[in-house]
C-alpha positions, 0 to 999 in steps of 0.5 A: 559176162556184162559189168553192172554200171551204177548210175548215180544222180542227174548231171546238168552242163551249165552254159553261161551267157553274158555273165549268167546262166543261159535260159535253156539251163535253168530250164534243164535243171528244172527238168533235172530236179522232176527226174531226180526226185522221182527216182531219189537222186541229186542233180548235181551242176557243172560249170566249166570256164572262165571267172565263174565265182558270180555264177557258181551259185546259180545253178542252186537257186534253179534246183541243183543240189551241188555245182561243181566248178571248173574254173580257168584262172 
């Protein structure tokens, strides 16, 4: 018997370079943001690193609903 897997929203890897969020980035959470709304679903952010807090917003402005942030101190 198969288990029923929910997936739930369209989750993006946030690559920062030079302090900010690469190009290719933007561009996937803009292609995030066209699937999720077609299906109903949030694009949700996720940003792994070092001295994040200038870029965690980033990735809002570009189409995500939330980040989520991982930040090493």
């Amino acid at each position: 018997m198969q288990e029923s897997i929910e997936y739930r929203d369209v989750w993006v890897y946030c690559e920062v370079q030079d302090g900010e969020l690469s190009r290719p980035t933007t561009e996937i959470i803009a292609g995030a943001r066209k699937i999720a709304d077609k299906v109903n679903m949030k694009v949700v952010g996720i940003l792994l690193g070092y001295n994040l807090e200038k870029v965690a917003p980033e990735p809002i402005y570009y189409g995500a609903d939330k980040v989520i942030v991982c930040d090493t101190p």
